[in-house]
N, C-alpha and C positions, 0 to 999 in steps of 0.2 A: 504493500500500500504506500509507504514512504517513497519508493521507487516512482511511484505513479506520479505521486504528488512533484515529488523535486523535477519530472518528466515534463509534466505539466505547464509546470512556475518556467521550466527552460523554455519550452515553446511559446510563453503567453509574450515572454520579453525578446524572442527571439523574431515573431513574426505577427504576433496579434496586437502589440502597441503601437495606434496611432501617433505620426512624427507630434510633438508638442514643443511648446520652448520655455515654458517652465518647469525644469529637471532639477532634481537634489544634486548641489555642488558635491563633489569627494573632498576629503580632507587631506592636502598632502602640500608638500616643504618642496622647496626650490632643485633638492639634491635628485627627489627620484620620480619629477614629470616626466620625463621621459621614458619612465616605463609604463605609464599611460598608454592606453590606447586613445587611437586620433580622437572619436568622439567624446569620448571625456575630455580632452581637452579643450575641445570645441567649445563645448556644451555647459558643463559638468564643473569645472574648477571654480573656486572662491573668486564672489566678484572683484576683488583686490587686485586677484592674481594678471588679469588681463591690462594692467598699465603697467608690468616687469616687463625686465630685459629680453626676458625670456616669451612670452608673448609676442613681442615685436616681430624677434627673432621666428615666429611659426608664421607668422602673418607676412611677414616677407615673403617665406616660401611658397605660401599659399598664392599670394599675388605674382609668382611665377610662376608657378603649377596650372595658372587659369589660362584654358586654349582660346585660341582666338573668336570660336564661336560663343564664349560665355561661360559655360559650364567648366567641371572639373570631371577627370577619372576616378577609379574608385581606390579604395582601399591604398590610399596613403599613408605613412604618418609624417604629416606636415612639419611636427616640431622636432622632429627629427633632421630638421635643414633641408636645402636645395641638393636634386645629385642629378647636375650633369648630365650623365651618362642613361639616366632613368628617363628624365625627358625628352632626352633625345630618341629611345626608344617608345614613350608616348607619341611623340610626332608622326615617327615612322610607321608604327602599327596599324594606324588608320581608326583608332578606337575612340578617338575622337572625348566626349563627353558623357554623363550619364545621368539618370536621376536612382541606379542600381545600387542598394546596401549604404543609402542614406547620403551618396554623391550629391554634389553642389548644393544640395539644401542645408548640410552640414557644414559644409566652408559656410555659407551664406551667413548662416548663424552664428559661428563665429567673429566675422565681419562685424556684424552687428553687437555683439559682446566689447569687440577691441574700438570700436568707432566712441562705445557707448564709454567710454574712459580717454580714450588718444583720438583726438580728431582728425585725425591725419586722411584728408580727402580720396585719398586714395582707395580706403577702403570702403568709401559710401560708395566711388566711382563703379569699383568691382564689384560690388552688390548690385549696383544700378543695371551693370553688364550683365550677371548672371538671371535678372529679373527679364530682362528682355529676352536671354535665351529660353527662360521656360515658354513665351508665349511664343517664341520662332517654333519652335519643339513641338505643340501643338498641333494635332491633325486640325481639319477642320469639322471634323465630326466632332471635334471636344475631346478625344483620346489622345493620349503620350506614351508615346514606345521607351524602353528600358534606356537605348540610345539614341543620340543624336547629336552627328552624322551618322547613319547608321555603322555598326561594325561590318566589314567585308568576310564572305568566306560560307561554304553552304551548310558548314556545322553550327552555324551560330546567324542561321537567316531570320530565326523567331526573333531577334532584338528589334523590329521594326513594327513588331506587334504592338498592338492596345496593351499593354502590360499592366494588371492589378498583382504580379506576384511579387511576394514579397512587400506587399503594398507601394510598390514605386509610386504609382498614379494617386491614390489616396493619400499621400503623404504630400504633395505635390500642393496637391486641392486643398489640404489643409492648412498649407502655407498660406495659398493663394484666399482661403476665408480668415486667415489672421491677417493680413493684409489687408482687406477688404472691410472687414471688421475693426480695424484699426486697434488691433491688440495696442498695449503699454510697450510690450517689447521689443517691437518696432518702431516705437517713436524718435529713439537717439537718429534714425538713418532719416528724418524729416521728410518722410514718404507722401509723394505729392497729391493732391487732387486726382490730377489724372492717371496715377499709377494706379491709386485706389481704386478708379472704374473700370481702368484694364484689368487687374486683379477679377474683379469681379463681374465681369464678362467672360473671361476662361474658367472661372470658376462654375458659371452657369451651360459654359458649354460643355465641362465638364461634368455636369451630372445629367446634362442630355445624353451623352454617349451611355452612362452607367443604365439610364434607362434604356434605351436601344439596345444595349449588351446584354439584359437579363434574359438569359434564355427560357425559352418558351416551352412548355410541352403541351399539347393539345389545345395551344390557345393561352395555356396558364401561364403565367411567369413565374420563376422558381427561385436559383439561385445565377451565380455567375462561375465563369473558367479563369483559370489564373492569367488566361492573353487569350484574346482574341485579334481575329484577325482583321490588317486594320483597314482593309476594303470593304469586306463582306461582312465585317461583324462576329463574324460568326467562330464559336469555340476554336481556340487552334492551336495543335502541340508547343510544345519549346522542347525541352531537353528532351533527351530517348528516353527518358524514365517520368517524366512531364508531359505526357498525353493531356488533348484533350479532354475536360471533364467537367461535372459539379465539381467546386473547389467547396470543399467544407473548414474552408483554411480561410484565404482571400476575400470570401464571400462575408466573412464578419465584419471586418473594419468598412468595407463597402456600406455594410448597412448602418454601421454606428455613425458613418459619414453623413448619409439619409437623415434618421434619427437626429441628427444635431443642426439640421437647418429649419431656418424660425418659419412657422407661418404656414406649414406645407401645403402644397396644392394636391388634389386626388391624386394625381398620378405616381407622387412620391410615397404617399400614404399608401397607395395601392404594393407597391413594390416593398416597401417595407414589409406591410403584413403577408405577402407573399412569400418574402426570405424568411420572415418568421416562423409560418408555416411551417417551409420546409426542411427548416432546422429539427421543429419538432416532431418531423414525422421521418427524419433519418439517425437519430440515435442510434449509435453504436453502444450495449448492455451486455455487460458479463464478460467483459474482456478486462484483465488489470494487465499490465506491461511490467516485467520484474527483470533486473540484473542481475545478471550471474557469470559463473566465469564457466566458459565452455572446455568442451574436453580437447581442446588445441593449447588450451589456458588461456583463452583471450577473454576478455571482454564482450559480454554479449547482451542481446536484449532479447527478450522473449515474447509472446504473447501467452497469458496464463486464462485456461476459463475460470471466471471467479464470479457467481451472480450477486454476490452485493461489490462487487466494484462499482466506481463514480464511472458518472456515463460519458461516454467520449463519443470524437466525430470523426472518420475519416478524412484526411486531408483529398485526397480523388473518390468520387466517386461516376461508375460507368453508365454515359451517355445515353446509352440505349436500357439495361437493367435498373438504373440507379443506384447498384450494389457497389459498397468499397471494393476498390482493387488498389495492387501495389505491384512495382512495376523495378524491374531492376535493368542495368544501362542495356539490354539486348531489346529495349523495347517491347517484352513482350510480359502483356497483365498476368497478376497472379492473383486467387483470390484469398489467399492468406499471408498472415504477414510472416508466416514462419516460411515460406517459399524461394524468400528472398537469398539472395549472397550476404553474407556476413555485413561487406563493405556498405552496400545502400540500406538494409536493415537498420547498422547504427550510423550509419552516416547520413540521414536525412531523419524529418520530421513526419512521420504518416498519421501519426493521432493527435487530434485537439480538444480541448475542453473551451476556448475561445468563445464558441457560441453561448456558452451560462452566460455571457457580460450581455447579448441581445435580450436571454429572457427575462431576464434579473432588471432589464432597465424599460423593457415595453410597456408593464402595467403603470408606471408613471408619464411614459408616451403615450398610451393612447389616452388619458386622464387630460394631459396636460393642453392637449389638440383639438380635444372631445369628439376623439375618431369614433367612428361606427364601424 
């Protein structure tokens, strides 16, 4: 049961939190930031800390790290200094920017941290640059792909999809409604008039695409797939273990996205209680996930039948059956989780509990809206 639970808590923070910009600072001395990861230091450190030397010193890099279309790549650590050599390999790869694993949204916020102590123009500038790339980035259906420019190459052609995994695109939208909204923590960047209304103009055409994307079954709208594709709309692989599907993952923050705009018109309110629905009618019961060490001596996960285990959701489920499947790098579905190869079994996320935050927060939505 602990096992579940600590499974659980890793998945909630690993994929089911909404980007925000009010986070708990860490506590930590000048000697061991850099053993930080990037977003903590983004994000995360004592407001103090961002008028040191040493903040300068990350925000330098960072304002050399940003490509020319606006955005930043992923998975740097900025305050780790400038390298040369690594840039010069971003140039050449063709990978261009991303909004993947908290990219440019995370510089972005930093910017705004370091502006909000050192006025140094520079860093409103590069904010200002990165705000414009999200809305170049923007389909015109209201959907935003993982990258942009897209990345080259036929292993990796899904980056030009609608992308809700990982919540890229709801993260995005979330900025774009604190912006729009005129959070407090964006005021140091003296965000204009009419950035405000661009803001929130993508913001709205971004939940036209969300409704256009909810798939339908016989009419019904249901949930959503982790990308869809960004012509036809319609569900569409990414990785060879990332098929097509109900996302019982992706599909949460989508709707807590829903859920948190004022006012709603039917159409949102419609799709909401849709996703809610179909939450409640795909529970996954009697399955607990336990750790153990296998007879190689590794490290393994299990799936155990257990009928009072906490009820969970499949991260995939199939298109045609509705049934969870899991799916290992040969692309081909399995219908249990024990099926899999050692490596994608503990190396990915295939169970959530994500969805309790929809049901747990609905009877005060529909209350507050006075839905029927």
């Amino acid at each position: 049961m602990k096992s579940l639970v600590k499974l659980s808590i890793l998945y909630a923070l690993t994929f089911g939190a909404v980007s925000c910009v009010a986070q708990k600072s860490v506590s930590v001395d000048k000697q061991n930031y850099i053993n930080l990861k990037w977003n903590q230091i983004a994000t995360r450190m004592p407001d103090e800390w961002y008028a040191t030397k040493e903040a300068k010193m990350a925000a330098d890099s960072v304002l050399k790290y940003q490509t020319n279309v606006g955005g930043w790549s992923k998975n740097h650590n900025y305050h780790l200094g400038f390298n040369q050599d690594e840039w010069a390999k971003i140039k050449s790869s063709g990978i261009g920017a991303t909004f993947d694993n908290g990219a440019t949204l995370t510089e972005m916020k930093f910017l705004v941290n370091m502006y909000s102590k050192i006025k140094d123009e520079r860093y409103r500038n590069a904010f200002n640059k990165a705000f414009d790339y999200i809305l170049i980035a923007q389909y015109e259906n209201g959907g935003w792909p993982q990258f942009y420019p897209f990345r080259k190459g036929q292993s990796i052609a899904y980056n030009s999809h609608i992308t809700y995994n990982d919540n890229a695109m709801v993260n995005v939208m979330t900025f774009l409604k604190d912006i729009a909204d005129k959070k407090p923590f964006y005021q140091p960047m003296q965000i204009s008039q009419k950035m405000t209304e661009k803001a929130k103009i993508a913001f709205d055409k971004g939940v036209d695409c969300i409704l256009k994307t909810q798939i339908r079954v016989n009419g019904k709208p249901t949930v959503w797939c982790a990308q869809h594709d960004e012509v036809t709309l319609a569900p569409a692989n990414a990785r060879a273990y990332e098929l097509a599907s109900f996302s019982g993952a992706e599909s949460v923050n989508i709707t807590l996205l829903l859920m948190d705009i004022e006012n709603p018109p039917r159409e949102i309110i419609n799709a909401v209680k849709a996703a809610k629905s179909w939450f409640e009618t795909h529970k996954v019961e009697g399955i607990r996930l336990e750790k153990i060490i296998n007879s190689d001596g590794l490290k393994d996960l299990i799936a155990v039948e257990d009928k009072d285990a906490p009820v969970l959701w499949a991260r995939f489920y199939d298109l045609d059956t509705a049934l969870p499947y899991f799916c290992d790098r040969d692309g081909i579905k399995r219908k249990s989780f024990g099926e899999m190869g050692h490596n994608r079994r503990n190396g990915y996320s295939w169970y959530t509990n994500a969805p309790l935050k929809i049901i747990a927060k609905y009877p005060e939505w529909l209350q507050k809206w006075n839905v029927n």
